[in-house]
C-alpha positions in Angstrom: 172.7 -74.9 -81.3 170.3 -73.8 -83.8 168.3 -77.1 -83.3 168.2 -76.9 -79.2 166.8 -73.1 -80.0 164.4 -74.2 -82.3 163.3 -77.2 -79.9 163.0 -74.3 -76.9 161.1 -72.3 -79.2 158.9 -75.0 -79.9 158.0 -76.1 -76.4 157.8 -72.5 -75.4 155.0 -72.4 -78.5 153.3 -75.2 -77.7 152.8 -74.3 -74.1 151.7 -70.5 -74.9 148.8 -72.3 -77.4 145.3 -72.1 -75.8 143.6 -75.1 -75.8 139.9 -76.5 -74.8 140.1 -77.8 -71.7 138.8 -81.7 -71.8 135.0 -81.3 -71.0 134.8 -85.3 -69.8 137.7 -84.7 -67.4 136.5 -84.9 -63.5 135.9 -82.1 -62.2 138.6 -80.8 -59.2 137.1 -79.5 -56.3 136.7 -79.9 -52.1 133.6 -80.8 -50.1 131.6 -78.4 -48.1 133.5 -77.3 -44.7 132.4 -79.9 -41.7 129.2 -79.4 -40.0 127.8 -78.2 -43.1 125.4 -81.2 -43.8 122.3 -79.5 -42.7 120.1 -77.8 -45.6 118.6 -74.5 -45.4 115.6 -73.5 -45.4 117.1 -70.2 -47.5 119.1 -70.1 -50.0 121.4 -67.5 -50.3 123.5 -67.5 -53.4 125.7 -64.9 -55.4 126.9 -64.8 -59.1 130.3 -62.9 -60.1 132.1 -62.2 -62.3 135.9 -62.2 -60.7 137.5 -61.0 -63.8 140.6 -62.9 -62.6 140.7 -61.4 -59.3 141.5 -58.2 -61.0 140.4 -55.1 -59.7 138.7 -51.7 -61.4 142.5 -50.1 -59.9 144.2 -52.6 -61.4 145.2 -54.8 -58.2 144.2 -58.6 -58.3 143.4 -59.3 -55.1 141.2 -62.7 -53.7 140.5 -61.7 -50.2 138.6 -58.7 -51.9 137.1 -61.5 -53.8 136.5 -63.0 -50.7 134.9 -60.7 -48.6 132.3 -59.7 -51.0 131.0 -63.5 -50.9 130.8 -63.9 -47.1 127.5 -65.6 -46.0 127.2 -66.3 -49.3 125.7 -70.9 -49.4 126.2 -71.0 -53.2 128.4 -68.6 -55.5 128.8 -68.7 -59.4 132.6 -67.3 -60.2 132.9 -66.2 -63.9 136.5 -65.7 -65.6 138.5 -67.6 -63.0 142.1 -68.3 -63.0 143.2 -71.6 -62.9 146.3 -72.7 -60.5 149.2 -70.3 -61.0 153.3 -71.4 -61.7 153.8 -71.4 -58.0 152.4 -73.7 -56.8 149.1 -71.3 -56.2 145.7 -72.9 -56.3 142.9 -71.8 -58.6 141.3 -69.1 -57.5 137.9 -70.3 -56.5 140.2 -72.4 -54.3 141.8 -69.5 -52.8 138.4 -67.9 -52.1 137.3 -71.0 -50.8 139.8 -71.7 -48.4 139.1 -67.6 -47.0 135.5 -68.1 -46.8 135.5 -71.7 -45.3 133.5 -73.3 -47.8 134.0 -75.8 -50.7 135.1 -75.1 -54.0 134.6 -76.4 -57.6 136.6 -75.7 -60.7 135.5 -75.7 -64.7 137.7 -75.5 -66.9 137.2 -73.5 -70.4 140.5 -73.7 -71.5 144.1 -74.9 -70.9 147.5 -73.3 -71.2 151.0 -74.1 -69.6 149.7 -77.9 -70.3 147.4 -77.0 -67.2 143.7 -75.7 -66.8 144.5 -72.1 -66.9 141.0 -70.7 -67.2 137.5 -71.4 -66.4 134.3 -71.1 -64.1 133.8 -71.9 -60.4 131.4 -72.7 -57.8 131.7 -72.4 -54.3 129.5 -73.4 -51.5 129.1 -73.6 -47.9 126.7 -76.6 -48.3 127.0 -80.2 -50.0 125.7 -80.3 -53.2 124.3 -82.8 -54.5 126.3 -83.1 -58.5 127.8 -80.8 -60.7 127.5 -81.3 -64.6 130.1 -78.9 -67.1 128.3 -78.4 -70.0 130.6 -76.7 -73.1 128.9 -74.0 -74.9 128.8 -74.0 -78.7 132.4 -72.1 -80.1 133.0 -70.9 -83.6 135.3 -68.5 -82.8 138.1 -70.3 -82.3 139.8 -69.9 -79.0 137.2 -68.8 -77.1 135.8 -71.2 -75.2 132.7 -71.4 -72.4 131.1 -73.8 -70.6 128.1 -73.5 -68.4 128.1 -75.6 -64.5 124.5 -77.1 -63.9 124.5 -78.0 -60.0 121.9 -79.8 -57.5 121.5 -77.6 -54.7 119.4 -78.9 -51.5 116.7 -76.7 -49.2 115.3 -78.4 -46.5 112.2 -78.3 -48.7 113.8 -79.9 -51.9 116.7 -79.2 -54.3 117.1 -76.5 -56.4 118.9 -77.2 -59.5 121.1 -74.0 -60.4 122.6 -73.2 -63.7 125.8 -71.1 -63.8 127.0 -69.4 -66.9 129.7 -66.9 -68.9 128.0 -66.3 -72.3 130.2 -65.0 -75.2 129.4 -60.9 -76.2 130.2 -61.5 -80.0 128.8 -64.0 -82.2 128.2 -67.0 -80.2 126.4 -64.9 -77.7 122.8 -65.6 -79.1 122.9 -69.0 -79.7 124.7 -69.6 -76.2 122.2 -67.7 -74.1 119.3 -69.6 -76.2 120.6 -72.8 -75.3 121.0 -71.7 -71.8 117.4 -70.3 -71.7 116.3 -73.5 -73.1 118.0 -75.8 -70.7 116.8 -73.4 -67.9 113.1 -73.8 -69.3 113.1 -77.5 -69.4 114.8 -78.1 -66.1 112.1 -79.2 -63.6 111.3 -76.5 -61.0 112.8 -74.8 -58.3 115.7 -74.2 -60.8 117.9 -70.7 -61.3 119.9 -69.1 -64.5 122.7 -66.7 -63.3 125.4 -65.7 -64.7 127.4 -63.2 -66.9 125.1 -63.1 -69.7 127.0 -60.2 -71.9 122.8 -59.2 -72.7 121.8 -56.0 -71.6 117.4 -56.0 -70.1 116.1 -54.8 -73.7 117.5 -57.8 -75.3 114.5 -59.9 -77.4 115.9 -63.5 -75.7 115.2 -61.8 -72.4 112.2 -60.1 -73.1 111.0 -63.3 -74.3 112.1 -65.3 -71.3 110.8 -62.9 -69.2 107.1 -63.6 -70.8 107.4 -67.2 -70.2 104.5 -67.9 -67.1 106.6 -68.8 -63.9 109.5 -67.0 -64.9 110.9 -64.5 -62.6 113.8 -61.8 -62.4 114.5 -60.9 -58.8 116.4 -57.7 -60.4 113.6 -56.4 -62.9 110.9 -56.8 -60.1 113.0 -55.4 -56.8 115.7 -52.9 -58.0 114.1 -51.7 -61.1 115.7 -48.3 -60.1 119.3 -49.6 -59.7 119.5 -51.3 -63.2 121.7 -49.5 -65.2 120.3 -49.8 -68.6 124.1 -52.0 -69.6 123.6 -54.6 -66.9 124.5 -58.1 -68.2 124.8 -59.8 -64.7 121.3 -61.8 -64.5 119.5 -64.2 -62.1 116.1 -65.7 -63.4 114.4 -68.4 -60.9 111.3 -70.8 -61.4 109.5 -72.1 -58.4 111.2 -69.7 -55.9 110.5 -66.8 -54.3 112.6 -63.9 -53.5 113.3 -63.1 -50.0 115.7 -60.3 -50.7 118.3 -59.3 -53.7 121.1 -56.9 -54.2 123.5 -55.2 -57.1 126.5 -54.8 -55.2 128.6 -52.1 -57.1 132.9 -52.6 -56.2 136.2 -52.0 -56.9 137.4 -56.0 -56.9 136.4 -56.9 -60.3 135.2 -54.7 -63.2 131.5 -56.0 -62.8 128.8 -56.0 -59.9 127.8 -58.8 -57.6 124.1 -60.1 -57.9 123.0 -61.2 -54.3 119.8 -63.0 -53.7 118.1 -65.2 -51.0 115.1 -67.8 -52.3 112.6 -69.9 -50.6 110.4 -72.3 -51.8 107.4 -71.0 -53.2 104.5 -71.8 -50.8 106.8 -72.4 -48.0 106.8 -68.4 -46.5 104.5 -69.9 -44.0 106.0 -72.9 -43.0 107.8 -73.6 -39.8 111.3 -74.4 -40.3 
């Protein structure tokens, strides 16, 4: 008896153990909803984080999720639950399937000898590929990863780099590599994410220096910033048709909001 308690206990143990998920793994997802194959001549994109679907009143709730991202064509999710014990997809799935659009899933980490957490994408458009990139971890369990994605425009594709950056330690040597990658990629290109950096931060001030760098927040809603935002989007080789901070009660941070064009193309006919 002692043995087949000890064996439970075991299994139980091992299962409970947080693990990295495998970073050269394919990535799950769905395609883009039919009749989505045409390219926009906007892009309209969003960048959460979902915080597990869990509310500031303590309800997790998706469709909540979900109806902050409507007419949303490409959406970075940050803290995302992978697929549940019943049978329940991942969230960014369950979004997904409310918002009609296609969904991808990251993994950071697994648990239950299944992805249990991660990052996710979702988008109302084909895109074109979608790299995970794992984020440098010396803090044991906690692991990141970063989703660099090929998005089209009528005009040309946008590559679009989606990130959760650690707030302790690894924070600073995250968000440089992130700011590097973001710096090399060739133009239009975009760095969102949950960037646990607040605006007076030296990496961004720094970034924000760089010629052809631009943050849609800093120059539109000055005003609305509060001065412990951490929820960023930087562009190169876009310009900003419109941006939002959408303040809620579905997750404990805001949702950044923000349509692009080409730069140069304002003019243009469709």
């Amino acid at each position: 008896m002692s043995c087949f308690v000890a064996l439970v206990g075991l299994i139980l143990w091992d299962g409970m153990d947080r693990r990295a998920a495998d970073a050269t793994a394919p990535l799950p997802h769905s395609p883009a909803p039919a009749g989505s194959d045409q390219a926009p001549a906007t892009l309209t994109i969003a960048s959460f984080n979902i915080h597990g679907g869990k509310g500031t009143d303590g309800v997790r709730s998706v469709s909540r999720i979900a109806d902050l991202l409507g007419g949303v064509d490409y959406a970075g999710l940050y803290e995302v639950r992978g697929a549940g014990s019943r049978n329940e997809p991942n969230q960014a799935a369950s979004v997904a399937e409310l918002n009609r659009s296609g969904w991808l899933f990251a993994a950071t980490e697994r648990r239950w000898w299944s992805d249990h957490f991660g990052n996710g994408l979702l988008y109302r458009i084909p895109i074109r590929s979608a790299l995970r990139i794992p984020l440098v971890n010396t803090r044991g369990k906690a692991y990141r990863n970063a989703i660099l994605a090929t998005v089209p425009l009528q005009q040309g594709d946008v590559r679009v780099l989606s990130v959760h950056i650690d707030r302790e330690k690894d924070r600073v040597h995250q968000l440089q590599a992130m700011i590097d990658l973001f710096l090399g990629l060739q133009p239009p290109c975009i760095l969102m994410g949950d960037l646990n950096t607040i605006a007076g931060d030296p990496l961004l001030t720094s970034l924000l220096e760089r010629p052809g760098v631009h943050s849609p927040l800093h120059e539109s809603l000055p005003e609305r910033l509060s001065s412990q935002n951490i929820d960023w989007i930087f562009t190169r080789g876009l310009e900003t048709v419109n941006v939002s901070l959408v303040q809620n009660t579905a997750s404990d941070h805001p949702v950044v909001k923000a349509e692009f064009r080409l730069e140069g193309t304002k003019n243009q006919p469709d």
